[in-house]
Every structure is written in structure tokens, then in C-alpha cells.
C-alpha positions, 0 to 999 in steps of 0.5 A, a space after each residue: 500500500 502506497 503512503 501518503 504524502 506528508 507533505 504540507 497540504 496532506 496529512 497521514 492517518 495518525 494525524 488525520 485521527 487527531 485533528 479530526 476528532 470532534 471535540 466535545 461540546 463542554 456541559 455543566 456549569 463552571 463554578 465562579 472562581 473564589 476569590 475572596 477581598 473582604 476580611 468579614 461581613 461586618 464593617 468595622 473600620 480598623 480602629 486607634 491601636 496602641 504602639 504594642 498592637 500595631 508593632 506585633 501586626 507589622 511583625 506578623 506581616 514580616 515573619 509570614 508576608 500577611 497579617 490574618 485575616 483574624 487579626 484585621 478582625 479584631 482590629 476595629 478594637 484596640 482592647 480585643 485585639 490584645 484579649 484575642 491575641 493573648 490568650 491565642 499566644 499564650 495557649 497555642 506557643 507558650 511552653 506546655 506538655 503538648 507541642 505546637 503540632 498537637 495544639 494545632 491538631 486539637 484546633 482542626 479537629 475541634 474547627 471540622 467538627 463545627 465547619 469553620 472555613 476561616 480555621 480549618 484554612 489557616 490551621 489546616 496549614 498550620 499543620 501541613 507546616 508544623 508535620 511536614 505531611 499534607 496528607 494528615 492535613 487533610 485527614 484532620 480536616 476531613 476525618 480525624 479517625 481515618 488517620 493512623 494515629 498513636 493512642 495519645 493523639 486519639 485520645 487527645 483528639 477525642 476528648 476535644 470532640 467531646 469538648 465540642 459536642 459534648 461537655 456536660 458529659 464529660 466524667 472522670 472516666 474520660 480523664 481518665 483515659 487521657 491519663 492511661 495515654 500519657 498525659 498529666 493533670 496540667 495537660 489535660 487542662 491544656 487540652 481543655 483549653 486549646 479546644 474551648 478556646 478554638 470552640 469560641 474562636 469557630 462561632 465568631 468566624 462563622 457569625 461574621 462570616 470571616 475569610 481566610 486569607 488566600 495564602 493559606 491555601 496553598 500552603 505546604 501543599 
């Protein structure tokens, strides 16, 4: 069988069935892409900040490139931003018998029970950071149970959840088990801590709708 020319003007058969195929018609609907420039549905100016707030606002801008969008929040009111900001600081980097890593797993686990977008975003990456693992990122959003996790981190992240959607069942028998895992009084009360705080935190990024910012989501990906 004679070959066809391949000439300009001519094609073979192999490009014949590659140019020739009918593409396909496209169906649905593309959703609109999510791009995100307000903090919260609220308007409240930022307000009057002393030289202390103002200065630890620059310094998150220069050590990650941004300031949160959770503390813009709070930046309407001098007095807030100091309350959040302490009490944030104090529990989740100031020294305790749980690491940073396992402070930032409670606040997930505790943010995908109550579907909080801002801190499932922004400790999401916290955790892809801190664990150099995206994949248990992304378990503790979604599932925490579906990760392989040791006795003292199901622990730990079960009593958050109990936490959460539970408190006033909590019995000494489920403190109990914290220490069969591992953990001292004062561990316990962090753990507490850690997940009521992020319990408070999720309900007042959800009741004014506030937005992560777009950094954090393609962080240690």
C-alpha cells in the first residue's frame, strides 16, 4: 500500500485521527472562581491601636508576608485585639506538655467538627507546616479517625470532640483515659483549653462570616 504524502497540504492517518476528532461540546456549569477581598461581613473600620498592637501586626506581616485575616478582625478594637491575641499566644506557643503540632491538631479537629472555613484554612496549614505531611492535613480536616494515629493523639483528639459536642458529659472516666495515654493533670487542662478556646474562636468566624486569607491555601501543599 502506497503512503501518503506528508507533505504540507496532506496529512497521514495518525494525524488525520487527531485533528479530526470532534471535540466535545463542554456541559455543566463552571463554578465562579473564589476569590475572596473582604476580611468579614461586618464593617468595622480598623480602629486607634496602641504602639504594642500595631508593632506585633507589622511583625506578623514580616515573619509570614500577611497579617490574618483574624487579626484585621479584631482590629476595629484596640482592647480585643490584645484579649484575642493573648490568650491565642499564650495557649497555642507558650511552653506546655503538648507541642505546637498537637495544639494545632486539637484546633482542626475541634474547627471540622463545627465547619469553620476561616480555621480549618489557616490551621489546616498550620499543620501541613508544623508535620511536614499534607496528607494528615487533610485527614484532620476531613476525618480525624481515618488517620493512623498513636493512642495519645486519639485520645487527645477525642476528648476535644467531646469538648465540642459534648461537655456536660464529660466524667472522670474520660480523664481518665487521657491519663492511661500519657498525659498529666496540667495537660489535660491544656487540652481543655486549646479546644474551648478554638470552640469560641469557630462561632465568631462563622457569625461574621470571616475569610481566610488566600495564602493559606496553598500552603505546604
Amino acid at each position: 500500500m502506497a503512503k501518503r504524502s506528508t507533505k504540507s497540504g496532506t496529512t497521514t492517518g495518525a494525524d488525520a485521527g487527531a485533528t479530526g476528532r470532534a471535540k466535545r461540546p463542554e456541559v455543566g456549569e463552571r463554578p465562579a472562581a473564589q476569590v475572596e477581598t473582604r476580611v468579614t461581613a461586618l464593617d468595622l473600620p480598623r480602629g486607634a491601636l496602641s504602639d504594642a498592637n500595631e508593632g506585633y501586626l507589622a511583625k506578623c506581616d514580616e515573619k509570614i508576608g500577611f497579617v490574618p485575616n483574624v487579626l484585621a478582625a479584631y482590629a476595629f478594637d484596640d482592647a480585643k485585639l490584645s484579649g484575642f491575641a493573648g490568650l491565642y499566644n499564650d495557649l497555642m506557643l507558650a511552653p506546655s506538655g503538648l507541642s505546637k503540632l498537637e495544639r494545632e491538631m486539637i484546633a482542626v479537629v475541634v474547627s471540622s467538627q463545627n465547619r469553620c472555613f476561616y480555621c480549618l484554612a489557616a490551621h489546616g496549614a498550620a499543620v501541613r507546616q508544623l508535620s511536614g505531611d499534607p496528607v494528615l492535613g487533610e485527614l484532620l480536616v476531613m476525618n480525624f479517625r481515618a488517620a493512623e494515629l498513636s493512642t495519645r493523639h486519639k485520645a487527645m483528639l477525642d476528648f476535644a470532640v467531646l469538648v465540642t459536642e459534648a461537655p456536660s458529659t464529660i466524667e472522670e472516666d474520660d480523664r481518665s483515659l487521657l491519663r492511661e495515654a500519657g498525659f498529666g493533670d496540667r495537660d489535660i487542662w491544656d487540652i481543655a483549653a486549646v479546644a474551648s478556646f478554638f470552640n469560641m474562636s469557630n462561632r465568631m468566624a462563622s457569625a461574621v462570616d470571616m475569610r481566610p486569607n488566600a495564602e493559606y491555601h496553598g500552603q505546604a501543599r
